[in-house]
C-alpha positions in Angstrom: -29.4 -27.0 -7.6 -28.1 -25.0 -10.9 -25.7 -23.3 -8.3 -24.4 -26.0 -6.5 -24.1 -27.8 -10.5 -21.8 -23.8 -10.9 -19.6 -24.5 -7.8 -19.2 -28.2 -8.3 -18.4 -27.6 -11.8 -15.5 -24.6 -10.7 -14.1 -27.3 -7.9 -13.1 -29.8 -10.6 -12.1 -27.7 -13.0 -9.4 -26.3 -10.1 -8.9 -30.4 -9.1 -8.3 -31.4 -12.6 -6.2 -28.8 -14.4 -3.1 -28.1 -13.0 -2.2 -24.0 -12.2 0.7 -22.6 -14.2 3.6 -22.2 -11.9 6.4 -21.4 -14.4 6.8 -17.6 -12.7 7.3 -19.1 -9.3 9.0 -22.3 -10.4 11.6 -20.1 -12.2 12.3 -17.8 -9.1 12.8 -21.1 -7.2 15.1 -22.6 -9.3 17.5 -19.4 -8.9 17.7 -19.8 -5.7 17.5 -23.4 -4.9 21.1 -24.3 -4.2 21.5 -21.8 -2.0 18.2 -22.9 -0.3 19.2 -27.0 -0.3 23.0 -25.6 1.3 20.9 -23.8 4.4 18.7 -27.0 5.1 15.3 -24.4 3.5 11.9 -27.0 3.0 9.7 -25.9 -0.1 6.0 -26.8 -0.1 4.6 -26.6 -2.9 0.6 -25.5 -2.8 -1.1 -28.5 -4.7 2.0 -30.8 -6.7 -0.7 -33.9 -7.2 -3.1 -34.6 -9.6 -5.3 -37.4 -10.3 -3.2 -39.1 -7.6 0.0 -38.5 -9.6 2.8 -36.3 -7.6 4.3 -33.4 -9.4 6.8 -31.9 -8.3 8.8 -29.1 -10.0 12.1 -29.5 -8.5 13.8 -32.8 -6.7 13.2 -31.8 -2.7 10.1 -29.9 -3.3 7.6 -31.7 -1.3 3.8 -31.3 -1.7 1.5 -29.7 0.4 -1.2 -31.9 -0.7 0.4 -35.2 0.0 0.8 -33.8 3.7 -2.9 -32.8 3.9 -4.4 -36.2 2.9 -1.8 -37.7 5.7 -2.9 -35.6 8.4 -5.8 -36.8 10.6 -8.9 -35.0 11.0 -8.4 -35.1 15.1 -8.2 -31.8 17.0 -4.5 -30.7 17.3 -2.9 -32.4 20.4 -2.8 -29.7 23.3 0.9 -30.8 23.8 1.9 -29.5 20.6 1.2 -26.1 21.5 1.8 -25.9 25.0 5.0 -23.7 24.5 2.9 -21.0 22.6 1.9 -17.7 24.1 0.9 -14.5 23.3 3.7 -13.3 22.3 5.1 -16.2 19.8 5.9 -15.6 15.9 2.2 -16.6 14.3 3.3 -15.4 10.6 6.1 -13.7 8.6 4.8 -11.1 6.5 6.8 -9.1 4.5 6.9 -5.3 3.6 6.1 -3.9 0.5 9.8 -2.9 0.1 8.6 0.4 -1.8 11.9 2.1 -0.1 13.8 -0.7 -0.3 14.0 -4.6 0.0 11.2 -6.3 1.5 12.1 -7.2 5.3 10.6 -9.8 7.0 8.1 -8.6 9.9 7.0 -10.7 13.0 3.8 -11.2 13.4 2.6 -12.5 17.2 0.2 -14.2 17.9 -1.8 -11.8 20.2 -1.1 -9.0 17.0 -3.1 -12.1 14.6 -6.0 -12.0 17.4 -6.0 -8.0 17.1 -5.5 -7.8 13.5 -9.0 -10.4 13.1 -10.9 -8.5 15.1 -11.2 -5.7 11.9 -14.2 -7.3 10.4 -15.6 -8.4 13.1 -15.6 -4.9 14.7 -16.9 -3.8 11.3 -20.3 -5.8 11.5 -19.4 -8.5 9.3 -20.9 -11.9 10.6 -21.4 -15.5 9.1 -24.5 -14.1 7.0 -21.9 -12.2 4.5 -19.9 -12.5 1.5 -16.8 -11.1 1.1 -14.8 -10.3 -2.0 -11.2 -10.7 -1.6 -8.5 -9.8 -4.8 -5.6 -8.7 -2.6 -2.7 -10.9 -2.6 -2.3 -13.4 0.5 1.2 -12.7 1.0 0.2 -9.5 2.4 -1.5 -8.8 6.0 -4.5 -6.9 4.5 -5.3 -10.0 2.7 -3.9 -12.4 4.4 -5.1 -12.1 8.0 -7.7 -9.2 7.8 -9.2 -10.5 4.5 -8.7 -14.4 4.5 -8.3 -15.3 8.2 -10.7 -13.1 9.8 -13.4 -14.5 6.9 -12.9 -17.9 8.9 -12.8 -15.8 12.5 -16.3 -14.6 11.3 -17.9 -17.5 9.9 -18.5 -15.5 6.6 -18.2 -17.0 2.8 -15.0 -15.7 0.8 -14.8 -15.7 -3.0 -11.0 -15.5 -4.2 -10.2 -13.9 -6.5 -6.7 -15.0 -8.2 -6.0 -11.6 -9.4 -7.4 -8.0 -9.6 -9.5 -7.0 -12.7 -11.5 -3.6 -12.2 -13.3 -4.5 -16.0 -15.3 -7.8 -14.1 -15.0 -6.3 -10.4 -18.8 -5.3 -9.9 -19.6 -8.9 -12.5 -18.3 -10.6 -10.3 -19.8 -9.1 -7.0 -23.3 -9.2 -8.5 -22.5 -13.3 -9.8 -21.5 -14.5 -5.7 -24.0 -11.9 -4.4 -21.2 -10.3 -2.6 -21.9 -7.8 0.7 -18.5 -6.8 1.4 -15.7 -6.0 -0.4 -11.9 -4.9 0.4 -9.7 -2.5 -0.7 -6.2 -1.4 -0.4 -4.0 1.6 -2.5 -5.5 2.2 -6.0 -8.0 -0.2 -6.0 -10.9 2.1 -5.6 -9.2 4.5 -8.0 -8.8 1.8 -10.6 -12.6 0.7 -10.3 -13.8 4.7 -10.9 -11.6 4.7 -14.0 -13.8 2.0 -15.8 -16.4 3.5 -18.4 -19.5 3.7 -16.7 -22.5 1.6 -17.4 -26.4 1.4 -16.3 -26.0 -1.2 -14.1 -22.9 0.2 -11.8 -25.1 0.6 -8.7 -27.2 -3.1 -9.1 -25.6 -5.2 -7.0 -25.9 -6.1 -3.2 -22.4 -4.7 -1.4 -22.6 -2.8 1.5 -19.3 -2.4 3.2 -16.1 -1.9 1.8 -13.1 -1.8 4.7 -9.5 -1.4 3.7 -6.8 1.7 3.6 -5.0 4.2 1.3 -8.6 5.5 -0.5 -8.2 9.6 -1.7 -10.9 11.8 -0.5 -12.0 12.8 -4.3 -12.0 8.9 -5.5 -14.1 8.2 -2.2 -16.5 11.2 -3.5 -17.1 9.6 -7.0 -17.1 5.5 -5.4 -20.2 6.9 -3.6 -21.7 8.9 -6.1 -21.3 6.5 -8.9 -21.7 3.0 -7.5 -24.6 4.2 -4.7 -24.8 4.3 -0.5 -21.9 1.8 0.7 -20.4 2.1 3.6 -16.8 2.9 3.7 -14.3 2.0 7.0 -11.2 3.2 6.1 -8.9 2.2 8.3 -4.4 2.7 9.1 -2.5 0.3 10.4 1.1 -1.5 9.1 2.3 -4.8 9.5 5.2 -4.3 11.9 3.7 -0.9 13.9 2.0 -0.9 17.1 -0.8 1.4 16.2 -4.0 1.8 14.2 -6.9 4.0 13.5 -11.0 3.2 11.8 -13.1 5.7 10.4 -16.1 4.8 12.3 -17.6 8.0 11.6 -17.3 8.0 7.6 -15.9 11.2 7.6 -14.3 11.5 4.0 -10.6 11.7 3.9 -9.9 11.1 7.4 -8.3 7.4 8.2 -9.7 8.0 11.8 -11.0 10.1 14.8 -9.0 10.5 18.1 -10.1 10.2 21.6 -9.3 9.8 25.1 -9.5 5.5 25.5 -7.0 5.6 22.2 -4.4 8.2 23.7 -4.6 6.4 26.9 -4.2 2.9 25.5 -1.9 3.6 22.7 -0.3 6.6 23.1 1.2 8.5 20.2 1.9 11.9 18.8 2.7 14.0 15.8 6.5 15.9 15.6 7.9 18.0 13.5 10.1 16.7 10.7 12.6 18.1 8.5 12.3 16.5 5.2 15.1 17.9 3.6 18.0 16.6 6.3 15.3 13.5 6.6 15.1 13.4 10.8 13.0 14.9 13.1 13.4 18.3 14.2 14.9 18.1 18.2 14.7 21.6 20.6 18.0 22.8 22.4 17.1 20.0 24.8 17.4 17.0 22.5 13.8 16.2 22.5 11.3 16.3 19.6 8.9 19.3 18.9 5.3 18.5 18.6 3.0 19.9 15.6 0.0 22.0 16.4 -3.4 20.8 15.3 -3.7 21.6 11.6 -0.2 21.2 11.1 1.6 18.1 9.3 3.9 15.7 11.5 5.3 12.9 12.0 3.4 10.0 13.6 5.3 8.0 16.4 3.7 6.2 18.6 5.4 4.4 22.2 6.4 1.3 22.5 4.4 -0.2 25.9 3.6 -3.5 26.7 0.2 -2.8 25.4 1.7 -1.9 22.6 4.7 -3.7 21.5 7.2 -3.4 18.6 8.8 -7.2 17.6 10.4 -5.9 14.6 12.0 -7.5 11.8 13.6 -11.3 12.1 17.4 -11.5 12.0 17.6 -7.5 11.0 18.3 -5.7 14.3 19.7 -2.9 12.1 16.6 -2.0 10.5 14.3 -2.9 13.4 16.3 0.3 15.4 16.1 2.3 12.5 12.1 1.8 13.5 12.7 3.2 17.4 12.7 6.9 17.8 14.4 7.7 21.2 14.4 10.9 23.4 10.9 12.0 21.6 9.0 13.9 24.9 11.3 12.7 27.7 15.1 11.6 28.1 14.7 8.0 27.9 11.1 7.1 26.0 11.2 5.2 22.9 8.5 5.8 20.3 7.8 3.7 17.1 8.6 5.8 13.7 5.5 5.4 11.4 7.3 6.8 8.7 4.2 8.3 8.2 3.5 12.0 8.0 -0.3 12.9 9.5 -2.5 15.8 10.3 -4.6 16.3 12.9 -8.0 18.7 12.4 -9.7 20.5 15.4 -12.1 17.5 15.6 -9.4 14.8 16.3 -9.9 13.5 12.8 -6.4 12.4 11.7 -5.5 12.5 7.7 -2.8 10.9 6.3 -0.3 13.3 4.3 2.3 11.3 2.6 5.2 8.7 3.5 8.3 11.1 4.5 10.9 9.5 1.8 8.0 10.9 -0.5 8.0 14.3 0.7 10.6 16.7 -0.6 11.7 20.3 0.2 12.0 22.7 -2.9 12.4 27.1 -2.6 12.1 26.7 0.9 8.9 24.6 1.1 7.4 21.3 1.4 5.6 18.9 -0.9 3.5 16.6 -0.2 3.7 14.1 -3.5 0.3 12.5 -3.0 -1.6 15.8 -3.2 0.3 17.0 -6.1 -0.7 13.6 -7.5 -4.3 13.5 -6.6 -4.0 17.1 -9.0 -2.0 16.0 -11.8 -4.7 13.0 -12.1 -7.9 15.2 -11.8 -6.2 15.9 -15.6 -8.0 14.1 -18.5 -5.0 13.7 -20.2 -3.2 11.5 -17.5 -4.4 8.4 -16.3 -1.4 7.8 -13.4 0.8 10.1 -12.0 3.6 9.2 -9.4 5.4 12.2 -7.8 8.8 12.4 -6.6 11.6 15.0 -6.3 15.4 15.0 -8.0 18.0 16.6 -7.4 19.9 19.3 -9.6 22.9 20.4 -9.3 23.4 23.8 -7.9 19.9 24.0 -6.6 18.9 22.8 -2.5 16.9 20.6 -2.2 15.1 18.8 -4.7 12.3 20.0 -7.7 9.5 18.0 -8.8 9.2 15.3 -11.3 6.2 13.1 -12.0 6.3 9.9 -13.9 3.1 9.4 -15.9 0.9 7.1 -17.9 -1.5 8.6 -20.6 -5.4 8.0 -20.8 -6.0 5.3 -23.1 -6.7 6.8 -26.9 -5.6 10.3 -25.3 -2.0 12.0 -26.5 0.0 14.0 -24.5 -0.9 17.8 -24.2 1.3 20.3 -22.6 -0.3 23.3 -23.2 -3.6 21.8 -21.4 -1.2 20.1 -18.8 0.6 23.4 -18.0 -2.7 25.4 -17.6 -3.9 22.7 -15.2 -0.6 22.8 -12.7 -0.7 26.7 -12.9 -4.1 26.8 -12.1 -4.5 24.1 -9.1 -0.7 24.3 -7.8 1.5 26.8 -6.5 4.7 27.2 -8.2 7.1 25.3 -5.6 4.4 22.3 -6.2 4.5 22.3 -9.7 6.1 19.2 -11.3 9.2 20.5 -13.4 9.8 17.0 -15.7 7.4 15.0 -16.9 8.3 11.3 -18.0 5.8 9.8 -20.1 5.7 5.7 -19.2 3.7 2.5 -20.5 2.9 1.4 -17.0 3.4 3.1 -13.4 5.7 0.4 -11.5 3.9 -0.4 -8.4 3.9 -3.6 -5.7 2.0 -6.2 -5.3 -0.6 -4.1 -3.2 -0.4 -1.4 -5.9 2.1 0.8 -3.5 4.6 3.2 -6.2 8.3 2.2 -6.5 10.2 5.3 -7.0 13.4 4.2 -6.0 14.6 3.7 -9.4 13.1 6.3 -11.0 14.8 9.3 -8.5 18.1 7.4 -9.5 17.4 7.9 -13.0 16.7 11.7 -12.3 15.8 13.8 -15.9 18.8 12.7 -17.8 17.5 11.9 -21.0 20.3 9.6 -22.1 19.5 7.6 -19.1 16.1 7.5 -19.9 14.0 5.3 -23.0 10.6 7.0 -22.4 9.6 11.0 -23.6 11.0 13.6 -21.0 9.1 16.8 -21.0 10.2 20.3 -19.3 7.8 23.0 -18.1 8.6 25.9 -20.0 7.3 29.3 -19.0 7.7 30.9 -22.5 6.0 28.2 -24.0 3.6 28.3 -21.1 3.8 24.5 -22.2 5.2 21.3 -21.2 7.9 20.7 -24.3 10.3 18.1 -25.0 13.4 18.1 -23.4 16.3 17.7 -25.3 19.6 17.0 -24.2 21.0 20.6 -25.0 18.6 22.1 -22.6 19.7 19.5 -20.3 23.3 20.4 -20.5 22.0 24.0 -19.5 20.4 23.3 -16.7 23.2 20.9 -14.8 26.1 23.6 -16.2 23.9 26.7 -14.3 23.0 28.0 -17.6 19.3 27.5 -17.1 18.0 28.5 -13.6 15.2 26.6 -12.2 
């Protein structure tokens, strides 16, 4: 009774006090000319209270209103006797981390797949799931949120992230399974440990983009959970699970998935950014061990819609002539690794990978490294270019440990020691926050723009210096050296 007395108490606080809107109302009053002119209907989630509309622009209509009009009668049959398999369910959009968002189709028959990731999973009506991933997005969305109803199971939502009442709040709802997606995991190990980190009752955790060393310390410090980690993107016609729980890998290989969904790894140059093609056209597979990228065919089984009303960036997504004159293969955009044991790893996206003295790095290792340093708590990787130089030398943009200040003595002895020299990130750009999406995915678009010009930039720029053996501050005298020649990197 003192529960239900909790949850009653929660549902009329959410009925009776209205849910700040000014961030969204704001971005639709930019826009809403241009939206009235093309005929565009707004819903607004809730607009009535206490019976009383409210509305935040005129021609906004309420969701609510539409909800206590509709009857509680199964849908008519007739209404959906045009849909099939293969009609627009949802629009999600990307993350737009290279780019602006674009607008993916979602079918109907890639919904039913997409649910059947908990399911598969062994979640059932008896659990709890914890969901703090936005619902714009598919992991949330329709892995999280839909496939909760798919399976019966009770969903607490969560309006927004907090790592600091994470494990409070799992331990308040009695929470079995949780999901994850990017830094999540990362941002939970970060918080100060305390006595109780392994009391509570969670026992799955399914989602993507967990590090092999943060997966190390989630087990070691918050006790035996089970981890699926799973790849898979909105608009591609592939996926992979960890069944076997094999740390690192997002999935094993074997003979039903290469029949059903055929794919493979080629070799890509990164610095001309395209796949590497024999004297015949066609693509060159990696070897087991090696890093390539993942395409996979487009087959009936295994369909790419693309993107609405953007045929130019849905054939950007088809790779042609791969094995064969004539296939078509789906680009990933993905770079992967494949062990002896058909366990596949993921490497890094290929706009993130750059080419300096002649060699390739990978910018999620180099910042899984520059993280394992006590003096950084964020580090996002990315190469720019300087003139006179090929290709493109490494520059991280960082956030400090909170109370910590920047040492680059201790931070130079750390990338010597763990990185080899073409790895090593040359500029250091000390930030407040890392910018990241929604779903906690880096933006770097802005800062490779910005390069190491420090009259471009607000924040601290710091330059390894071998004499120093030291990360120092880089002035705009030494800057003027390096883009005249003066200074050779």
């Amino acid at each position: 009774e003192r529960e239900n007395h909790e949850v009653l108490g929660e549902l009329n606080y959410l009925l009776n006090n209205k849910v700040p809107e000014q961030s969204l109302r704001e971005a639709v009053e930019e826009v809403w000319p241009t939206l009235s002119q093309q005929g565009v209907t707004v819903l607004l989630m809730g607009g009535s209270q206490q019976g009383v509309t409210i509305l935040p622009l005129r021609g906004v209509h309420s969701t609510w209103d539409k909800v206590d009009q509709a009857p509680d009668t199964p849908v008519p049959r007739s209404l959906r006797s045009h849909m099939t398999f293969n009609s627009p369910a949802v629009y999600i959009y990307t993350s737009g981390t290279t780019g602006l968002p674009k607008a993916a189709v979602v079918t109907q028959n890639r919904l039913l797949t997409a649910l059947a990731v908990l399911s598969s999973n062994g979640v059932s009506a008896r659990d709890v799931l914890y969901l703090n991933l936005p619902l714009y997005h598919t992991a949330g969305f329709i892995i999280g949120f839909i496939g909760s109803i798919e399976t019966g199971s009770t969903i607490v939502l969560k309006r927004k992230f907090s790592a600091s009442q994470f494990w409070d709040d799992c331990r308040k709802h009695r929470v079995t399974v949780i999901q994850y997606i990017g830094e999540v995991m990362r941002y939970l190990c970060s918080t100060p440990k305390r006595h109780d980190d392994q009391d509570h009752s969670v026992r799955l955790a399914i989602g993507n983009g967990i590090r092999a060393e943060v997966w190390r310390e989630f087990l070691q410090r918050f006790g035996n959970i089970h981890i699926r980690e799973f790849y898979a993107s909105t608009e591609g016609n592939i996926g992979f699970v960890n069944y076997a729980g094999k740390i690192g890998a997002i999935g094993r290989v074997n003979f039903l998935h290469l029949k059903l969904f055929p794919f493979t790894l080629i070799k890509y140059d990164t610095e001309r950014d395209e796949p590497v093609r024999d004297k015949n056209g066609l693509c060159v597979e990696s070897k087991k061990g090696e890093t390539g990228l993942l395409v996979s065919m487009i087959t009936d089984i295994a369909p790419f819609v693309g993107y609405t009303q953007n045929e130019e960036q849905t054939e950007r997504k088809r790779l042609r002539d791969v094995l064969k004159k004539g296939d078509m293969y789906f680009n990933s955009g993905d770079l992967m690794r494949l062990d002896q044991d058909n366990f596949i790893y993921f490497q890094d996206r290929v706009g993130d990978t750059f080419r300096w003295k002649g060699e390739n790095v990978a910018t999620t290792e180099v910042s899984d490294i520059l993280t394992m340093n006590k003096c950084l708590k964020e580090a996002s990787v990315y190469g720019v270019q300087v003139p006179g130089h090929e290709g493109r030398i490494g520059m991280a943009a960082v956030t400090l440990t909170d109370g910590v200040e920047f040492d680059g003595v201790h931070l130079y002895d750390h990338v010597v020691r763990y990185l080899p020299s073409y790895a090593r990130p040359y500029f250091i750009r000390i930030q407040d926050t890392v910018a990241v999406t929604g779903t906690f995915k880096q933006m770097k678009v802005k800062l490779v723009e910005e390069g190491f010009d420090p009259a471009r930039i607000q924040e601290p720029v710091y330059v390894l210096d071998h004499t120093e053996n030291s990360y120092v501050r880089l002035s705009h005298h030494v800057y003027s050296c390096i883009t005249s020649g003066h200074i050779r990197l």
